[in-house]
C-alpha positions as CSV (number, residue, x, y, z in Angstrom):
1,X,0.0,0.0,0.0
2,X,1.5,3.2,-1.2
3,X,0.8,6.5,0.8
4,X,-0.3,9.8,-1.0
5,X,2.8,11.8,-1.2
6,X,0.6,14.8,1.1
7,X,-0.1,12.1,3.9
8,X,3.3,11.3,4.2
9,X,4.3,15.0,4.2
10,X,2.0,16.0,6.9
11,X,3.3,12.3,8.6
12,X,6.9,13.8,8.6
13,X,6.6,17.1,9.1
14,X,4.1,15.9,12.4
15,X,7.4,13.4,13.4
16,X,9.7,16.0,13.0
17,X,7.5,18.8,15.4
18,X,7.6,15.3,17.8
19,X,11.1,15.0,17.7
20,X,11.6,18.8,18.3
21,X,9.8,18.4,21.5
22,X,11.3,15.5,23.0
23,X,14.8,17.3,21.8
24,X,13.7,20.2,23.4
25,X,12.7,18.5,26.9
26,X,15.4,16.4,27.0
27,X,18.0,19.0,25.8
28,X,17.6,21.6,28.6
29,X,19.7,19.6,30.8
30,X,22.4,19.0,28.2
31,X,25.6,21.7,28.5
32,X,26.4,23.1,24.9
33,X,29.7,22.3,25.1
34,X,28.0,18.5,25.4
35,X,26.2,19.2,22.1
36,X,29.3,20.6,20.2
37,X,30.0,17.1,19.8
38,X,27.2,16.5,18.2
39,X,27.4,19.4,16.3
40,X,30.7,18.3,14.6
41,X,29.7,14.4,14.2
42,X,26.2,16.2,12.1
43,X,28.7,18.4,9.9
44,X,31.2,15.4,9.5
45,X,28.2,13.2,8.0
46,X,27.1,15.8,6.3
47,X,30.2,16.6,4.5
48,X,30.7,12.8,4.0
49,X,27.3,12.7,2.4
50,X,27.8,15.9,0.2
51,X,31.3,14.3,-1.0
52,X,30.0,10.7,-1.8
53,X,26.8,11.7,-3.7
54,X,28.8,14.4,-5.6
55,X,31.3,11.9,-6.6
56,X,28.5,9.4,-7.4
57,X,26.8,12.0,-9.6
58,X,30.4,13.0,-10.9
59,X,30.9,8.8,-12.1
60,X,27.4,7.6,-12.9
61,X,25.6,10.6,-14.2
62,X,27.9,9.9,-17.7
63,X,27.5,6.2,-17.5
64,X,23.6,6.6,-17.2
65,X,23.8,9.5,-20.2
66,X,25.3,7.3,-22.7
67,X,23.7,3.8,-21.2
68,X,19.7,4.6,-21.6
69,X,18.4,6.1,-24.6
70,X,16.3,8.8,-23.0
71,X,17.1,11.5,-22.1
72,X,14.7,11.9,-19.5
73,X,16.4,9.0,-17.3
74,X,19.2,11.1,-17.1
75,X,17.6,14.4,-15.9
76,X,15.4,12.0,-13.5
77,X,18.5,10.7,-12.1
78,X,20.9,14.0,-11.7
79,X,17.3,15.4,-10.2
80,X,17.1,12.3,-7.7
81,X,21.1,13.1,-6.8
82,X,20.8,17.2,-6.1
83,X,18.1,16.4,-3.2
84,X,20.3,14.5,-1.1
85,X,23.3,17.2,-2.1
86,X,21.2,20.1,-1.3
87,X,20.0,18.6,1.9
88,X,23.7,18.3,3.2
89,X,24.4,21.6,1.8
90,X,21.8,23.5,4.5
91,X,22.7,21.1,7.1
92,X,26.4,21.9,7.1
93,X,25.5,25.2,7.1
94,X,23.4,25.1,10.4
95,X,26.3,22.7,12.2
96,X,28.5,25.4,11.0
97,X,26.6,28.6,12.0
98,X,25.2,27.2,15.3
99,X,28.1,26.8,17.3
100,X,29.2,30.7,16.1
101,X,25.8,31.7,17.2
102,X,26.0,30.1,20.6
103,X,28.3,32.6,22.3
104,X,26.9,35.3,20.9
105,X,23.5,34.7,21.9
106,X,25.0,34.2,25.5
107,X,26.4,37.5,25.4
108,X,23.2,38.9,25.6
109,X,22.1,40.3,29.1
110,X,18.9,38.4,29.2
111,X,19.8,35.4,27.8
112,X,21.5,34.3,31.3
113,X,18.2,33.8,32.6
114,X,16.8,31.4,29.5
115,X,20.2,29.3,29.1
116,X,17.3,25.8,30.0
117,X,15.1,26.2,27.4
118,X,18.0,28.1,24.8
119,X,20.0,24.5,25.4
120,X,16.7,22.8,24.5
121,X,15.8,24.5,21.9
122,X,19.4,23.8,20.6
123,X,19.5,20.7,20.9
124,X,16.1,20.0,19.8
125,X,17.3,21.5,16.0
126,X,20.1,18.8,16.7
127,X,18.1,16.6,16.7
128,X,15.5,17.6,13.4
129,X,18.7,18.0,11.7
130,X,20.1,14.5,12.6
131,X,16.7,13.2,11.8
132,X,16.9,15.3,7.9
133,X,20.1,14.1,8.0
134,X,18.9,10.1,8.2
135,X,16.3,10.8,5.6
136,X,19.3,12.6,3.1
137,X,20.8,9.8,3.9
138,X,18.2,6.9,2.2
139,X,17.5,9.6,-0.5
140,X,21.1,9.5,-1.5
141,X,20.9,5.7,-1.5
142,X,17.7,5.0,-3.3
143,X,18.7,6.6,-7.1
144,X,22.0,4.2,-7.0
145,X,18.9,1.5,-5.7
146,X,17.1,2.2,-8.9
147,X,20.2,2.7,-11.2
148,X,21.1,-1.0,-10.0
149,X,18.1,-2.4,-10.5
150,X,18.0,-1.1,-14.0
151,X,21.7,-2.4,-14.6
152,X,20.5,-5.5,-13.2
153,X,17.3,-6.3,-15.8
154,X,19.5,-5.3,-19.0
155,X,22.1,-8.1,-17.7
156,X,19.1,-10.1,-17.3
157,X,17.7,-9.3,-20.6
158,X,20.9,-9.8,-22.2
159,X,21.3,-13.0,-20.5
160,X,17.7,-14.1,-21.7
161,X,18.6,-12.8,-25.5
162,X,21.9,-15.2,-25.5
163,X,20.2,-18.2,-24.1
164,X,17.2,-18.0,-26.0
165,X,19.5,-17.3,-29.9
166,X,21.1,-20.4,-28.8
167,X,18.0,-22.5,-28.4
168,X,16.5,-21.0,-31.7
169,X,19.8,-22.2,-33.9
170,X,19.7,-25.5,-32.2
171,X,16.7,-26.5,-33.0
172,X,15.5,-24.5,-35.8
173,X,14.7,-26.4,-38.9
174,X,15.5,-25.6,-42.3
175,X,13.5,-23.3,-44.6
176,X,11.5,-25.6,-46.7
177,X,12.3,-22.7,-49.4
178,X,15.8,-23.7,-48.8
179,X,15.0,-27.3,-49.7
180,X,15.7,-28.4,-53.1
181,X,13.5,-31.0,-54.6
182,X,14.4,-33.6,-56.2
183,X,12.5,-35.8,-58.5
184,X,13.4,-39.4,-58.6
């Protein structure tokens, strides 16, 4: 059973406002300099992420271009790759501005009496952004899925094409045009 592509946005977008708040009420009791840590490991993946699907894009996107005979496979594919790259994109920039914000924001006279709920709310975009990150994650991985599987049914045709020529000149007979008659 497939899910209308609107249910499952108002399904994530609902998870992801859940997760906020359970990041929030969990994070006011974590120190920042705890969630630094996290900070780096999110912009490390990140990066990682960015890297491999650019290289992917860099090695496949000619190998599907001169593989299918559409165009449109290409574009769908290059399309499928700049989601996931994209995606990484604005989360290293949130690992990377979010730590420079942090002392800034604690500079501020009144912040000193909010540092609770500024932790939680800190940590609870931790954790919507490890939770995008996940889901950049499988979107980077499902084109290479589908690329694969394609791969995979053209060996298999192939395959079929070589097995089935051989049966057909084994055990075709001769062209009764080809047979020559000859009266006694």
């Amino acid at each position: 059973m497939r899910i209308p592509k609107t249910i499952a946005r108002i399904l994530a977008g609902g998870a992801l406002i859940a997760i906020f708040f359970v990041g929030y009420a969990y994070g006011q009791s974590i120190p920042f300099s705890n969630q630094l840590q996290a900070f780096d490991t999110l912009r490390q993946t990140s990066v990682l992420i960015f890297g491999v699907v650019g290289a992917w894009l860099a090695v496949l996107f000619p190998m599907v271009h001169t593989q299918t005979a559409s165009q449109k496979d290409a574009q769908d594919l290059t399309r499928k790759l700049f989601k996931p790259i994209t995606s990484s994109l604005y989360i290293i920039t949130y690992s990377l501005m979010a730590p420079l914000l942090a002392p800034l924001i604690k500079k501020v006279p009144y912040a000193v009496h909010i540092i609770p709920e500024l932790r939680g709310v800190g940590f609870a975009s931790l954790c919507v952004a490890t939770a995008i990150q996940i889901y950049t994650l499988l979107l980077a991985l499902q084109p290479f899925d589908l690329f694969k599987t394609e791969t995979d049914l053209i060996i298999e045709k192939d395959a079929c094409r070589k097995r089935y020529r051989g049966n057909i000149t084994e055990t075709q007979e001769p062209n009764p045009s080809d047979k020559t008659d000859h009266a006694p």
